[in-house]
HTML snippet that shows the backbone in 3Dmol.js (N, CA, C, O; Angstrom):
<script src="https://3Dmol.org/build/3Dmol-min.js"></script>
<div id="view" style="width:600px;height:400px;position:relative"></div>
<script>
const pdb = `
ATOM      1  N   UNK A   1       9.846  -3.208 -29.340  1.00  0.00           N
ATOM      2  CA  UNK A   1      10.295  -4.057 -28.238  1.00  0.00           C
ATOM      3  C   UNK A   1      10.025  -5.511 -28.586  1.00  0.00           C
ATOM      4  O   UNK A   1       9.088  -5.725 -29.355  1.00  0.00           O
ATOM      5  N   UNK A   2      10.820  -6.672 -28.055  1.00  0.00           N
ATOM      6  CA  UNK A   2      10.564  -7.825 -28.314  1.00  0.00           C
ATOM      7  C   UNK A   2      10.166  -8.331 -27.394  1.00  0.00           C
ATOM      8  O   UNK A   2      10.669  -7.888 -26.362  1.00  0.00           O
ATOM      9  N   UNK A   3       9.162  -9.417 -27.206  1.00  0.00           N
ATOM     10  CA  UNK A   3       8.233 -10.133 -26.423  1.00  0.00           C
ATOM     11  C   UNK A   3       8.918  -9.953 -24.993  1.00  0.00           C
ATOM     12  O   UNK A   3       8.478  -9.374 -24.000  1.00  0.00           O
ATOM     13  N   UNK A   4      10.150 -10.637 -25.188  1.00  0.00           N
ATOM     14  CA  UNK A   4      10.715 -10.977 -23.428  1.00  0.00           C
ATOM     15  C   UNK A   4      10.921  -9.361 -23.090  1.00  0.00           C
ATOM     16  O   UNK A   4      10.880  -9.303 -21.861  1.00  0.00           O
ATOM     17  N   UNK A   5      11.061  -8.441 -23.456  1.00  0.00           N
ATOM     18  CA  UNK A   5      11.205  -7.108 -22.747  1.00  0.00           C
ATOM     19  C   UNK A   5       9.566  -6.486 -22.323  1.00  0.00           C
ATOM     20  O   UNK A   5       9.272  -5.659 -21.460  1.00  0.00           O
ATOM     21  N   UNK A   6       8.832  -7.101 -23.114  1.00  0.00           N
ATOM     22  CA  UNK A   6       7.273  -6.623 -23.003  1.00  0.00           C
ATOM     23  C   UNK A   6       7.220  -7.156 -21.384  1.00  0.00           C
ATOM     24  O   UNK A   6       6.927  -6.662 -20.295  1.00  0.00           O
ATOM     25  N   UNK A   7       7.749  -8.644 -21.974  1.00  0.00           N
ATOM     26  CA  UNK A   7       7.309  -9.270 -20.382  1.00  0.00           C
ATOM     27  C   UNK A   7       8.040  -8.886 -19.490  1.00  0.00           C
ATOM     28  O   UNK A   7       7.469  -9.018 -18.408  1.00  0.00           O
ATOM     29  N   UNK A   8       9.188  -8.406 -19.386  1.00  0.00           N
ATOM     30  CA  UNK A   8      10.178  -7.783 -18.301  1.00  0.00           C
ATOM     31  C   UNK A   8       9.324  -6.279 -18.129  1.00  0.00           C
ATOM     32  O   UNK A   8       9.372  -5.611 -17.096  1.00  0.00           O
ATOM     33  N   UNK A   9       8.930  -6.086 -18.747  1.00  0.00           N
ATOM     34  CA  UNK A   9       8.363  -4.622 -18.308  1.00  0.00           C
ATOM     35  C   UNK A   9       6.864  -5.217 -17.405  1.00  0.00           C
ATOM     36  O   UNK A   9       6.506  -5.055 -16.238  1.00  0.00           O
ATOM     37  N   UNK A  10       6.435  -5.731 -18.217  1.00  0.00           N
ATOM     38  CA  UNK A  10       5.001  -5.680 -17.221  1.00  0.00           C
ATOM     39  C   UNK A  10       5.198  -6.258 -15.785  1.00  0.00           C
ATOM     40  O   UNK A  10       4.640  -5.773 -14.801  1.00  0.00           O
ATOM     41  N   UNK A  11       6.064  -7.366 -15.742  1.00  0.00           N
ATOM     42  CA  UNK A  11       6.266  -8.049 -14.416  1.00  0.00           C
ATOM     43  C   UNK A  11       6.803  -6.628 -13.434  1.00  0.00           C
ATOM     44  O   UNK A  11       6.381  -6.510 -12.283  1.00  0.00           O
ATOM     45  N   UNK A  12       7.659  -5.714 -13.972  1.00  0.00           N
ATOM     46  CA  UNK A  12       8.254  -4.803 -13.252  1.00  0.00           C
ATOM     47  C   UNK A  12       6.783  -3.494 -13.073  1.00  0.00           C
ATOM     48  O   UNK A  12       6.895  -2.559 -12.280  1.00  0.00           O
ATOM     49  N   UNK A  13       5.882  -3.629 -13.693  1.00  0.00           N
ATOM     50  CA  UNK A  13       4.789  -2.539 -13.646  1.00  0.00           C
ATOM     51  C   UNK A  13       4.052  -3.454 -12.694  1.00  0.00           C
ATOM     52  O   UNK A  13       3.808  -2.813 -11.672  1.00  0.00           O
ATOM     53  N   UNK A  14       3.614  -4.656 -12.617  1.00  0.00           N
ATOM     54  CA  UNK A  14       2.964  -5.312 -11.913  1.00  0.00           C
ATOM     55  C   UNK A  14       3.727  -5.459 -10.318  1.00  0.00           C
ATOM     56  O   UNK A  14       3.048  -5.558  -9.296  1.00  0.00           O
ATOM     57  N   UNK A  15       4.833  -5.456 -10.315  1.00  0.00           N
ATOM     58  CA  UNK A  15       5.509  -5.014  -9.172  1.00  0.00           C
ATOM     59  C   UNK A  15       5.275  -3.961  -8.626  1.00  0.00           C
ATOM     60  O   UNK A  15       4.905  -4.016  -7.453  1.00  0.00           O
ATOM     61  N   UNK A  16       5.401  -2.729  -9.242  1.00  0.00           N
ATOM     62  CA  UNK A  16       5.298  -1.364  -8.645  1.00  0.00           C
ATOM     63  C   UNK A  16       3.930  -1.180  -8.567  1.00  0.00           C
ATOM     64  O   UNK A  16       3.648  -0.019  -8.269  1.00  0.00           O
ATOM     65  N   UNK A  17       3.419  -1.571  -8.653  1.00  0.00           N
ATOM     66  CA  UNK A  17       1.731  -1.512  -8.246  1.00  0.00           C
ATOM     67  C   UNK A  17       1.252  -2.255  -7.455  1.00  0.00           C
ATOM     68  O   UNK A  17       0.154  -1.937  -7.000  1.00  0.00           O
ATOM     69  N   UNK A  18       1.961  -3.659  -6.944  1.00  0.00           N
ATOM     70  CA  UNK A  18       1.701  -4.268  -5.234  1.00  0.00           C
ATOM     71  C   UNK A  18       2.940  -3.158  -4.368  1.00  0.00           C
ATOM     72  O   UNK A  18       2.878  -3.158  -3.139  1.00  0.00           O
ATOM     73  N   UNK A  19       3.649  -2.563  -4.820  1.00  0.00           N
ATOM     74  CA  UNK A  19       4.511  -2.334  -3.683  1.00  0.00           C
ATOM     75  C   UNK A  19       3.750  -0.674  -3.741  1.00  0.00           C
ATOM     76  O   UNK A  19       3.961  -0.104  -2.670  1.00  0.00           O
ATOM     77  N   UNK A  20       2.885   0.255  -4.790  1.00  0.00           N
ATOM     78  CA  UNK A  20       2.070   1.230  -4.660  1.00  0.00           C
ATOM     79  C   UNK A  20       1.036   0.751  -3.606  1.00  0.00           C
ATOM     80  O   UNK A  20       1.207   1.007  -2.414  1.00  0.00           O
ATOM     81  N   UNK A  21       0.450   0.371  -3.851  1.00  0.00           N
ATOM     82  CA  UNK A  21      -0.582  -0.369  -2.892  1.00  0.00           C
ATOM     83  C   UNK A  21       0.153  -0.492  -1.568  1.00  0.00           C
ATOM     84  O   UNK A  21       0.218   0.382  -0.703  1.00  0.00           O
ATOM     85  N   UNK A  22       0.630  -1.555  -1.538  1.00  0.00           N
ATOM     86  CA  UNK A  22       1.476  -1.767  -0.066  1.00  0.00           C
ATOM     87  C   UNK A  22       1.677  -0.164   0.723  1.00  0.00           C
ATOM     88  O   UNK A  22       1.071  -0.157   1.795  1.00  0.00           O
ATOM     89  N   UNK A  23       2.156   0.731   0.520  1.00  0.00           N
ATOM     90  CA  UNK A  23       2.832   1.868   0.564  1.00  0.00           C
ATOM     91  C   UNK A  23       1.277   2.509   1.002  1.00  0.00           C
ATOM     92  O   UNK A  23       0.975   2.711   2.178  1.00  0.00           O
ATOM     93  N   UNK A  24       0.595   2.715   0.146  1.00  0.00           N
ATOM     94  CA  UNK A  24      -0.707   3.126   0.784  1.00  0.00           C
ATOM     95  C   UNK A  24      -1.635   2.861   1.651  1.00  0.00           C
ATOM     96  O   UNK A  24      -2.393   3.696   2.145  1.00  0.00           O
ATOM     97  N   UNK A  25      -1.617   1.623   1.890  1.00  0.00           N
ATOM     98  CA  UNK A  25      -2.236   0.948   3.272  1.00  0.00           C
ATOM     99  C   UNK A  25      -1.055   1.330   4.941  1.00  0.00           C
ATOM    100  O   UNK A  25      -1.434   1.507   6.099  1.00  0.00           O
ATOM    101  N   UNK A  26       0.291   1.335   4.407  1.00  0.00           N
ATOM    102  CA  UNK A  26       0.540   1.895   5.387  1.00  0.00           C
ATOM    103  C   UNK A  26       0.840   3.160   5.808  1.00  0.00           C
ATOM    104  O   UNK A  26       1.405   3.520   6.840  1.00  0.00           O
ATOM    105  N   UNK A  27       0.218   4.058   4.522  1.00  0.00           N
ATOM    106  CA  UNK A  27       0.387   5.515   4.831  1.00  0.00           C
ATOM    107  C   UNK A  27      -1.263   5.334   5.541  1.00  0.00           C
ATOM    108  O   UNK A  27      -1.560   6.274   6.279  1.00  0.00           O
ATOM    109  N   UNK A  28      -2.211   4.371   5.411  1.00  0.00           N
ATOM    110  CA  UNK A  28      -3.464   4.728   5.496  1.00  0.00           C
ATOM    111  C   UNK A  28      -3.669   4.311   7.053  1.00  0.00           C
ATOM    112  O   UNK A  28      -4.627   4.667   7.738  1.00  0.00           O
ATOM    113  N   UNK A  29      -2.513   3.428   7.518  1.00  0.00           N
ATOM    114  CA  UNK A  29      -2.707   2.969   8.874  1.00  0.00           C
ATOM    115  C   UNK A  29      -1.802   4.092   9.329  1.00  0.00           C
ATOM    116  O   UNK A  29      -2.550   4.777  10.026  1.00  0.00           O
ATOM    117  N   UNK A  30      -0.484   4.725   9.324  1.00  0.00           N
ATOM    118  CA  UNK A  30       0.380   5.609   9.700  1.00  0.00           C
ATOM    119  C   UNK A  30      -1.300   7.227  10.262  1.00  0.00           C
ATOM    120  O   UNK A  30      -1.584   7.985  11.190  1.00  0.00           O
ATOM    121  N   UNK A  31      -1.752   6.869   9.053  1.00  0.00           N
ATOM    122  CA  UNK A  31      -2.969   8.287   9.748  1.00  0.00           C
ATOM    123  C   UNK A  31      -3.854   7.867  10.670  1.00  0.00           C
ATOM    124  O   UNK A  31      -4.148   8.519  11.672  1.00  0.00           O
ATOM    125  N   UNK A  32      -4.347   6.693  10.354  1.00  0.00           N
ATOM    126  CA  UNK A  32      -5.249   6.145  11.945  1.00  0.00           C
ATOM    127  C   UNK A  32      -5.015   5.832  13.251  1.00  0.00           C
ATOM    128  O   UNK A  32      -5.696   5.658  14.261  1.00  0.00           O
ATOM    129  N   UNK A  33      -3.113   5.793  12.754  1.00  0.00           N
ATOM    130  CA  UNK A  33      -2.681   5.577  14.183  1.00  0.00           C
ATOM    131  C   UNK A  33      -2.382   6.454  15.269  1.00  0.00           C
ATOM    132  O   UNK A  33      -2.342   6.402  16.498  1.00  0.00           O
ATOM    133  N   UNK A  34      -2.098   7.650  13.945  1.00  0.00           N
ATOM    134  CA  UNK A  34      -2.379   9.347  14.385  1.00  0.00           C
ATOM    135  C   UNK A  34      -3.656   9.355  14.849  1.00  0.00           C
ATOM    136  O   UNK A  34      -3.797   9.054  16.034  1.00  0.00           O
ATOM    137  N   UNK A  35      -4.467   9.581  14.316  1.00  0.00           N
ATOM    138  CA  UNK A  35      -5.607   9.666  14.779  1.00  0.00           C
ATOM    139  C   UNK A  35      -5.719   9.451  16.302  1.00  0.00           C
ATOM    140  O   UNK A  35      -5.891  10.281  17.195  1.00  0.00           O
ATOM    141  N   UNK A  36      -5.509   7.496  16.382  1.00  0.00           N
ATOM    142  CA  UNK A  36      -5.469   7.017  17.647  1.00  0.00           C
ATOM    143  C   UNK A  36      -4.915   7.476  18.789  1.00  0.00           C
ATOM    144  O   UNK A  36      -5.166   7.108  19.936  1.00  0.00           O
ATOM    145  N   UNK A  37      -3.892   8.573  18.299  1.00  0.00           N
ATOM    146  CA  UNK A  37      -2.656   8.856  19.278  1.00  0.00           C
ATOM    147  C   UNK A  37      -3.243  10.033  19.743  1.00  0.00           C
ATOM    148  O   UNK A  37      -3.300  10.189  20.963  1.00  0.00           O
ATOM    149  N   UNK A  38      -3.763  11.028  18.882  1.00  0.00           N
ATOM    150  CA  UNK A  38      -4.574  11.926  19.194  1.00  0.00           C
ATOM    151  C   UNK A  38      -5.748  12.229  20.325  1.00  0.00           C
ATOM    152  O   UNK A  38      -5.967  13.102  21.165  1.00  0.00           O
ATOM    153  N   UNK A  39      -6.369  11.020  19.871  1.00  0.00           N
ATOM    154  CA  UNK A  39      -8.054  11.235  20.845  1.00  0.00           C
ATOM    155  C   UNK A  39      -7.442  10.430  22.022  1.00  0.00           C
ATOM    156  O   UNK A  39      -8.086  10.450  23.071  1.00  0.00           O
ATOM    157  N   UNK A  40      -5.840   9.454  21.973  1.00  0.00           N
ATOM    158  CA  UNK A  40      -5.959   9.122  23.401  1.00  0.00           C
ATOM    159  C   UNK A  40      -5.066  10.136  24.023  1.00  0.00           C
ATOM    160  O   UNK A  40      -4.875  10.127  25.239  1.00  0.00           O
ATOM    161  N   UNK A  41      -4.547  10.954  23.284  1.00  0.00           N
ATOM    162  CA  UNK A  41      -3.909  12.242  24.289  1.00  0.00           C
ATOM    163  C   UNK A  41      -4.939  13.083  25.004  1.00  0.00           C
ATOM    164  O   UNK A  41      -5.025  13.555  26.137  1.00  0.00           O
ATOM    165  N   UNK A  42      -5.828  13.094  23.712  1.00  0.00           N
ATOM    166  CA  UNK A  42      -7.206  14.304  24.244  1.00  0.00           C
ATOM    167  C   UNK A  42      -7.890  13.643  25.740  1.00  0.00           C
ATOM    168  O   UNK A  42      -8.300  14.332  26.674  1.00  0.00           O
ATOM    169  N   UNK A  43      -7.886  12.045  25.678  1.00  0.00           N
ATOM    170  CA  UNK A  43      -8.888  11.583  26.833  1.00  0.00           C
ATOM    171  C   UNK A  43      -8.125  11.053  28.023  1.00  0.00           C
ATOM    172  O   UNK A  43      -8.717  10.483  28.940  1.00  0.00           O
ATOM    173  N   UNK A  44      -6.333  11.301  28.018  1.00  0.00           N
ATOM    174  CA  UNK A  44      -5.856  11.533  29.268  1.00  0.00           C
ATOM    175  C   UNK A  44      -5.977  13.156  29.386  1.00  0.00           C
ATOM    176  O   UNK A  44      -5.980  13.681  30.500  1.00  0.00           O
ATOM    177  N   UNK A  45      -6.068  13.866  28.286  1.00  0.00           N
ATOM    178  CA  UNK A  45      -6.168  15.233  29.372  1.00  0.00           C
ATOM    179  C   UNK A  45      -7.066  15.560  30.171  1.00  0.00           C
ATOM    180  O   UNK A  45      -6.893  16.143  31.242  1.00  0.00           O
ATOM    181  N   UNK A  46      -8.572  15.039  29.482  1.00  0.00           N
ATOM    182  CA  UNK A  46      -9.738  15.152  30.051  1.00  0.00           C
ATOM    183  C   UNK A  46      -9.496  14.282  31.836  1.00  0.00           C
ATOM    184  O   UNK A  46      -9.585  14.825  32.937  1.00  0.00           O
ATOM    185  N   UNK A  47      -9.219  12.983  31.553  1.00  0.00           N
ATOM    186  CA  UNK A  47      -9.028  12.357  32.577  1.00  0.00           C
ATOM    187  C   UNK A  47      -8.267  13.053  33.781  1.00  0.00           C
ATOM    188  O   UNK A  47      -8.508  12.743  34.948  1.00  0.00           O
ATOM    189  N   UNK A  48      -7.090  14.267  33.331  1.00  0.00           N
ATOM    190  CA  UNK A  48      -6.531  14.382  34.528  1.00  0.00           C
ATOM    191  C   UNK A  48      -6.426  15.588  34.841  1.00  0.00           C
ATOM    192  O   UNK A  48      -5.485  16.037  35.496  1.00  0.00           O
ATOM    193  N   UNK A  49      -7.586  16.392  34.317  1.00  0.00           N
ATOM    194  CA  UNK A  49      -8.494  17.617  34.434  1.00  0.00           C
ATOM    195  C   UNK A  49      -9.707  17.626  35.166  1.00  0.00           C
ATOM    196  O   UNK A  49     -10.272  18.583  35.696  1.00  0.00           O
ATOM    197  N   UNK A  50     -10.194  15.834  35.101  1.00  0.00           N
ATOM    198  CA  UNK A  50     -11.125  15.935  35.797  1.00  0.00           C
ATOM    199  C   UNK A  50     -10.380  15.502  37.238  1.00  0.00           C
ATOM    200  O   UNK A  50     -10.626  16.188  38.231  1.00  0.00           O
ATOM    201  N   UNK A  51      -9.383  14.253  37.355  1.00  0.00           N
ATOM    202  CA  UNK A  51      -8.689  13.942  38.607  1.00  0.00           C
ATOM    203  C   UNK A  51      -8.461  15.292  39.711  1.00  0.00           C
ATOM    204  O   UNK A  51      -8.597  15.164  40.928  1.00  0.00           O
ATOM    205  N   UNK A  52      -8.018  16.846  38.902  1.00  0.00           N
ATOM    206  CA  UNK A  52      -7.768  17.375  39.639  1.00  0.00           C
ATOM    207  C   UNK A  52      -9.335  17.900  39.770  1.00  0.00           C
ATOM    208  O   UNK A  52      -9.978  17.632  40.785  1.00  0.00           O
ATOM    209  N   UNK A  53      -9.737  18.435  39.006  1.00  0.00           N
ATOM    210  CA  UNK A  53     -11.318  18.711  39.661  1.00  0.00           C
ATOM    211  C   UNK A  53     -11.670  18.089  41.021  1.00  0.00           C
ATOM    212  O   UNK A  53     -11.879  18.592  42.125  1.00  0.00           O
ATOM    213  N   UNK A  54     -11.666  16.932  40.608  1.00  0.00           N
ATOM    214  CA  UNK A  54     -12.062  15.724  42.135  1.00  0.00           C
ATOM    215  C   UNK A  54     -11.482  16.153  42.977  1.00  0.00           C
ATOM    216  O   UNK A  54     -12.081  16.764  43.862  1.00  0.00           O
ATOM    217  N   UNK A  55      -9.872  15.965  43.020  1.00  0.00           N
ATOM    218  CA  UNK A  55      -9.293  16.417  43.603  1.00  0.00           C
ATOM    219  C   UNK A  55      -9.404  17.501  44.885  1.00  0.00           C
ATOM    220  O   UNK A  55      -9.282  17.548  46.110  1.00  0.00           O
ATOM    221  N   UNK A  56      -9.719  18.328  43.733  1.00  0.00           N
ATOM    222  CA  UNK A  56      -9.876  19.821  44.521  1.00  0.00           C
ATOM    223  C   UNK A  56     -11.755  19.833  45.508  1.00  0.00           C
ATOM    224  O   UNK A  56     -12.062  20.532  46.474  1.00  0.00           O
ATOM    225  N   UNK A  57     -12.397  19.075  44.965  1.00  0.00           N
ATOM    226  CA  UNK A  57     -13.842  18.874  45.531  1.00  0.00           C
ATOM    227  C   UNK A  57     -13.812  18.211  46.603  1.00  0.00           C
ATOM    228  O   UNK A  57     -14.592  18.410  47.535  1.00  0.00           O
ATOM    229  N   UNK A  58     -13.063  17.494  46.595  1.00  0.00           N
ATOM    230  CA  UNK A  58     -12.407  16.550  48.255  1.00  0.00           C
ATOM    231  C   UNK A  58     -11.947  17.126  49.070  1.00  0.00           C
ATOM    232  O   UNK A  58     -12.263  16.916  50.240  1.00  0.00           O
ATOM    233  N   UNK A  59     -10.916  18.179  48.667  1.00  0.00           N
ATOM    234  CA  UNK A  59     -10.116  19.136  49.574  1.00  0.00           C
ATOM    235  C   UNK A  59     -11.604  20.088  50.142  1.00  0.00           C
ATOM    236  O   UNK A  59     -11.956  19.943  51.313  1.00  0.00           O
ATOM    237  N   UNK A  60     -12.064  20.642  49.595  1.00  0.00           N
ATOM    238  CA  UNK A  60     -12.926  21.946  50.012  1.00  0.00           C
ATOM    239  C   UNK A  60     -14.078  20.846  51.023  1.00  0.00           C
ATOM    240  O   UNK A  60     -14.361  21.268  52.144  1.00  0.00           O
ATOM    241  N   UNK A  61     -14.689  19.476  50.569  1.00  0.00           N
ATOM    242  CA  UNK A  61     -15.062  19.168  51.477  1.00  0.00           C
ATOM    243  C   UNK A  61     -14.510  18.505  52.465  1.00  0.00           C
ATOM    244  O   UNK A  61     -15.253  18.377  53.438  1.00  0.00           O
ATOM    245  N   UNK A  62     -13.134  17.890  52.585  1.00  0.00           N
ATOM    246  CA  UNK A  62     -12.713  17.747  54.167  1.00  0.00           C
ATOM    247  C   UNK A  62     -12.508  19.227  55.107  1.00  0.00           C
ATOM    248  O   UNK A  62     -12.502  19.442  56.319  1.00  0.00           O
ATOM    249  N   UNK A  63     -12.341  20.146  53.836  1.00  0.00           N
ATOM    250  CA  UNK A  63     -11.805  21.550  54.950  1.00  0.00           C
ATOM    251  C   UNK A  63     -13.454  21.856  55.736  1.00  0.00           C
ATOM    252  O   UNK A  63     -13.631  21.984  56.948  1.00  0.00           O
ATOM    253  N   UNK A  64     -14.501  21.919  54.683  1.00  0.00           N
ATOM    254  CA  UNK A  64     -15.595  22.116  55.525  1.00  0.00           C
ATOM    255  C   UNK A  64     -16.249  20.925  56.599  1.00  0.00           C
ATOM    256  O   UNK A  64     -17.199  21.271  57.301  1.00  0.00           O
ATOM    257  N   UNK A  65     -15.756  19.621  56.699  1.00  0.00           N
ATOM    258  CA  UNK A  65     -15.979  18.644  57.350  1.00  0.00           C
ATOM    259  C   UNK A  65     -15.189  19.208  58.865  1.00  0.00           C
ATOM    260  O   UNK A  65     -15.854  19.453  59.871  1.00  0.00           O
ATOM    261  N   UNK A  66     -13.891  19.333  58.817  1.00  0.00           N
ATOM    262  CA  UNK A  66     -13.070  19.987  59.809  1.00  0.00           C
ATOM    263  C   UNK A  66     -13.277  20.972  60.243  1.00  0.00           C
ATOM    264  O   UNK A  66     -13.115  21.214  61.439  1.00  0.00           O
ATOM    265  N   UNK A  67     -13.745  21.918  59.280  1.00  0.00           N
ATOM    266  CA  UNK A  67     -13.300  23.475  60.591  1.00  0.00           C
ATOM    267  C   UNK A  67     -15.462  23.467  60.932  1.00  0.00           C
ATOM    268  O   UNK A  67     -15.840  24.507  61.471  1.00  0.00           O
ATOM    269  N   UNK A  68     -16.465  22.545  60.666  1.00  0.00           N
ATOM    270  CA  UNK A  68     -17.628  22.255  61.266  1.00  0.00           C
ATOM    271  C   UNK A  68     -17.606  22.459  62.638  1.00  0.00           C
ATOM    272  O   UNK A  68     -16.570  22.223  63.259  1.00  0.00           O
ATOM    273  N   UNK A  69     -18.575  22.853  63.184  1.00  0.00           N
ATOM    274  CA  UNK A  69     -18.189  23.144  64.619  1.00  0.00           C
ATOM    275  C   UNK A  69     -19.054  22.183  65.323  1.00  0.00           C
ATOM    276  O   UNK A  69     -18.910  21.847  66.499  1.00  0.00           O
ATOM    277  N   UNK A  70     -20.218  21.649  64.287  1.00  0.00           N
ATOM    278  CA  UNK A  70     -21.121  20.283  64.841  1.00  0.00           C
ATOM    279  C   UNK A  70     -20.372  19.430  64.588  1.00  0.00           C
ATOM    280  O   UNK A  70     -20.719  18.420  65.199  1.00  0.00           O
ATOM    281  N   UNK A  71     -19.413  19.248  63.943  1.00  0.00           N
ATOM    282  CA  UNK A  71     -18.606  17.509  63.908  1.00  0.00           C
ATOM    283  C   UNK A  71     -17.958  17.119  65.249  1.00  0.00           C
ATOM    284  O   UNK A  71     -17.205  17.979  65.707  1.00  0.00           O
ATOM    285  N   UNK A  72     -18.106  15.970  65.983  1.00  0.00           N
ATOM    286  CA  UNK A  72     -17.449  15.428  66.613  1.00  0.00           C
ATOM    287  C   UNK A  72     -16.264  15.419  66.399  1.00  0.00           C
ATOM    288  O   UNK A  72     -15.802  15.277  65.266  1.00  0.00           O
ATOM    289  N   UNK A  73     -15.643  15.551  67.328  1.00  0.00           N
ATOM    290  CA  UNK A  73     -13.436  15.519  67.336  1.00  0.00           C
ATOM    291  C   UNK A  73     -13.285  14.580  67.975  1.00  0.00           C
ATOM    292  O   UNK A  73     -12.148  14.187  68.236  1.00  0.00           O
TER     293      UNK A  73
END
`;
const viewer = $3Dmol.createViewer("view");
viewer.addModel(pdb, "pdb");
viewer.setStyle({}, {cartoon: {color: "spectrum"}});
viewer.zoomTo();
viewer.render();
</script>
């Protein structure tokens, strides 16, 4: 090979190795964002597992507040 093809090659290897790189930081953010997407699915389920919990703990105590036979009407 003659000099200027040496140098056409390396500039083109030195290329594909910022755009390797590049490519891996956003496969490396593409998984954290998974990640992210994950634990905030997991902590609305929790959230609206516990809403109905509450939910349902409110109901059983207005029903026993109401059908009380000491509560004032």
């Amino acid at each position: 090979m003659n000099e200027q093809t040496e140098i056409k090659q390396e500039l083109l290897t030195r290329r594909l190795l910022r755009i390797a790189y590049r490519l891996d930081r956003l496969e490396n953010t593409l998984v954290k964002m998974q990640l992210l997407q994950r634990n905030t699915q997991l902590l609305i389920e929790r959230l609206l597992k516990d809403k109905r919990a509450v939910r349902k703990e409110l109901q059983v105590l207005t029903e026993l507040i109401l059908n009380d036979p000491k509560s004032e009407k």
